[in-house]
Rosetta silent file (secondary structure, phi, psi, omega in degrees, C-alpha in Angstrom):
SEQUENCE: XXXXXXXXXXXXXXXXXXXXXXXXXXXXXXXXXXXXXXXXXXXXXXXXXXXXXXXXXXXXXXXXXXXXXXXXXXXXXXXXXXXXXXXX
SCORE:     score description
SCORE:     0.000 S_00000001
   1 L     0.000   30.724  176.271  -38.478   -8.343   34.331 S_00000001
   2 H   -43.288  -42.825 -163.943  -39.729   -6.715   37.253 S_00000001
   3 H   -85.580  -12.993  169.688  -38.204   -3.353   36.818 S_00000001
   4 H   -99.636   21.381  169.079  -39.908   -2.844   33.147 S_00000001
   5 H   -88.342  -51.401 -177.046  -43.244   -3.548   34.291 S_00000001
   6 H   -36.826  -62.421  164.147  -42.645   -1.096   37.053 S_00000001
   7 H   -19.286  -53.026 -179.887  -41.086    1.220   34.156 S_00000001
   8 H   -98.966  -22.344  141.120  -44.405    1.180   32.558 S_00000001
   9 H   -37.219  -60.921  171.224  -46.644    1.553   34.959 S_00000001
  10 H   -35.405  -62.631  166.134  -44.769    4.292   36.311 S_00000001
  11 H   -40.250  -46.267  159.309  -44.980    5.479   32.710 S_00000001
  12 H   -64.325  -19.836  155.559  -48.869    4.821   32.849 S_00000001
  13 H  -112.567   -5.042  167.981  -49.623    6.648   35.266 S_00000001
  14 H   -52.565  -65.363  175.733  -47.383    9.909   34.577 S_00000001
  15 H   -73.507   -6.502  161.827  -49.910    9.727   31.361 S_00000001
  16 H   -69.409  -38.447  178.621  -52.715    9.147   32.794 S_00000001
  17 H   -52.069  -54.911 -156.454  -51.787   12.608   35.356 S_00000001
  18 H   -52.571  -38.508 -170.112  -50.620   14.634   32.131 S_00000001
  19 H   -67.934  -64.681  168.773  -54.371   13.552   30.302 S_00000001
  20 H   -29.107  -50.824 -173.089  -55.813   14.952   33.846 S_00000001
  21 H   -60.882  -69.995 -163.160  -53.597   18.407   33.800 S_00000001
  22 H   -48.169  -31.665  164.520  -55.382   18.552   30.315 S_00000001
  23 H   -64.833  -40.338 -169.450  -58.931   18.104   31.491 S_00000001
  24 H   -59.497  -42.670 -168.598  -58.204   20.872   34.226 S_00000001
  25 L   -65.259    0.322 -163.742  -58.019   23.245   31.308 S_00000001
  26 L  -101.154  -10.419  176.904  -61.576   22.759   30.373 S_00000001
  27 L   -94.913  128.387  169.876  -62.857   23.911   34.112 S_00000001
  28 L   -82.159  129.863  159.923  -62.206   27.844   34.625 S_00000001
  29 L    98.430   -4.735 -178.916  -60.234   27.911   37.594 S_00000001
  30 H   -42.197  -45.483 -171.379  -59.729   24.453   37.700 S_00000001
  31 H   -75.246  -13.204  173.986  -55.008   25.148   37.765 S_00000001
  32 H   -68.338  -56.511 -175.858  -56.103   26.719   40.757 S_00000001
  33 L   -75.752 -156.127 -161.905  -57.324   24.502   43.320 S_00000001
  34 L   -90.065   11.816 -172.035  -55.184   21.888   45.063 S_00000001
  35 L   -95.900  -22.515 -173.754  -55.339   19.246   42.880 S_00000001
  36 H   -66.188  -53.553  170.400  -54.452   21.764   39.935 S_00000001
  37 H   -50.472  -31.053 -158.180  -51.617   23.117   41.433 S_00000001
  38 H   -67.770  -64.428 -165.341  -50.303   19.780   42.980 S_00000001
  39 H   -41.590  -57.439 -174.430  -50.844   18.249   38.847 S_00000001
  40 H   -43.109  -42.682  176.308  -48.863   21.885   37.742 S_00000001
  41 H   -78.255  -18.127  158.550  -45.751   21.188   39.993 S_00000001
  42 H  -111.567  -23.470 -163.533  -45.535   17.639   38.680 S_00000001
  43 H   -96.139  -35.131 -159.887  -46.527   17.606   34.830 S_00000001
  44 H   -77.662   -2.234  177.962  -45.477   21.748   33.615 S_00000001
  45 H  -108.114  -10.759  143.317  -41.381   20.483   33.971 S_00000001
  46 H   -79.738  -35.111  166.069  -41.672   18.050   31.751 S_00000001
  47 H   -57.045  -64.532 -166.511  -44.234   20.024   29.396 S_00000001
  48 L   -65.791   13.650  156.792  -42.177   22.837   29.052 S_00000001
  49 L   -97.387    7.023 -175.624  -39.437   20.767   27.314 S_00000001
  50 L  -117.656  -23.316  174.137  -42.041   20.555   24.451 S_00000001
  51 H   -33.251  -39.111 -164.499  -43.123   24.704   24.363 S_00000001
  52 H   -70.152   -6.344 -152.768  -40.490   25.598   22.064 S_00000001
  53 H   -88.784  -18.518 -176.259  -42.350   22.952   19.657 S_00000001
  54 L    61.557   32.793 -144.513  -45.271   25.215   19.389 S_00000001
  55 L  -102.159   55.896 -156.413  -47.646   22.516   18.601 S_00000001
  56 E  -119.053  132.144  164.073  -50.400   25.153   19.213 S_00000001
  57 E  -133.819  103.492 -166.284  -53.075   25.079   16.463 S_00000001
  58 L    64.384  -84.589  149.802  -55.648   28.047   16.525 S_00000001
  59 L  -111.276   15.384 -171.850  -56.906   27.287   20.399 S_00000001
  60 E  -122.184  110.979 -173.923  -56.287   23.870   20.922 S_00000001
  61 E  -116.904  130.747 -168.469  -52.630   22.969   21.671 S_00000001
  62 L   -68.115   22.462 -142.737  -51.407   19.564   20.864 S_00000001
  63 H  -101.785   -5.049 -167.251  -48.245   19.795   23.160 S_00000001
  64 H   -89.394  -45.741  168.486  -49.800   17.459   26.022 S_00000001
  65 H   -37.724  -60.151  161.884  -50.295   15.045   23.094 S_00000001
  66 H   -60.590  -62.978 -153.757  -46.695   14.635   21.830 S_00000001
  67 H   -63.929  -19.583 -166.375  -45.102   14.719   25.303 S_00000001
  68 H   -89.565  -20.645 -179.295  -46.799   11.631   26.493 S_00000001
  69 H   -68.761  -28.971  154.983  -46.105    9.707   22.917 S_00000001
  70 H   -48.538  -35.463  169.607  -42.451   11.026   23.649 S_00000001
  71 H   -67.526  -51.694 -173.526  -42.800    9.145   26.936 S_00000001
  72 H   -68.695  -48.746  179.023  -44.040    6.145   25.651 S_00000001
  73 H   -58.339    0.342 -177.980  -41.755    5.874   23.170 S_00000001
  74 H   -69.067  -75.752 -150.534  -38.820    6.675   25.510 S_00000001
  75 H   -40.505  -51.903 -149.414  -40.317    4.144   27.897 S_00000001
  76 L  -102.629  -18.093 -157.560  -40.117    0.950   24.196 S_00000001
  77 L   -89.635  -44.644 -169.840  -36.840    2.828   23.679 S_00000001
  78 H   -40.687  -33.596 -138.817  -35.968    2.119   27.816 S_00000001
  79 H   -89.427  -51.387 -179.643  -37.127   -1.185   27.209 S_00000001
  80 H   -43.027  -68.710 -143.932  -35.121   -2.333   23.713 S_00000001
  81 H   -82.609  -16.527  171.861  -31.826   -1.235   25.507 S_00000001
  82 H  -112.138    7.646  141.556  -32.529   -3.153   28.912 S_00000001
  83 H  -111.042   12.923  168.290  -33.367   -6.228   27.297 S_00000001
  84 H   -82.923  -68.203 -177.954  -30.665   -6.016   24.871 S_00000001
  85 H   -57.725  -47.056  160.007  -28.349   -5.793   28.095 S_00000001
  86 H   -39.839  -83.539  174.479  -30.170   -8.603   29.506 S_00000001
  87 H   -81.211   -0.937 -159.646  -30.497  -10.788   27.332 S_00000001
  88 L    39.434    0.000    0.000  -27.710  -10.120   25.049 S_00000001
């Protein structure tokens, strides 16, 4: 079962980045330097499949929130269908 431990690591550390991009927002200027940009070019193309979702509530927007419980559960969905195929 090699490939779903990789699978969730991989998965584990995507959400550990995305929880980072979210921390950035609390430093002004923070999306700026190079770790902000470098986090923007991997985490904003998967956030922006969740924008249209609005998840924004007064200033605090939950949208960082959903996409990684969208991940994990992808990740348990990933997992059901390749041990189903597995294992029959």
């Amino acid at each position: 079962m090699r490939i779903l431990s990789l699978l969730f690591r991989a998965v584990n550390i995507y959400s550990g980045l995305l929880i980072i991009y979210a921390l950035l927002s609390w430093f002004p200027g923070a999306y700026e330097s190079k770790l902000g940009r470098l986090l923007s070019r991997i985490c904003e193309p998967y956030l922006s499949l969740f924008d249209r979702f609005n998840l924004n509530f007064g200033m605090v927007s939950f949208n960082i929130m959903f996409a990684i419980i969208v991940l994990n559960l992808a990740a348990g969905g990933l997992e059901i269908i390749i041990r189903s195929i597995l294992f029959g």
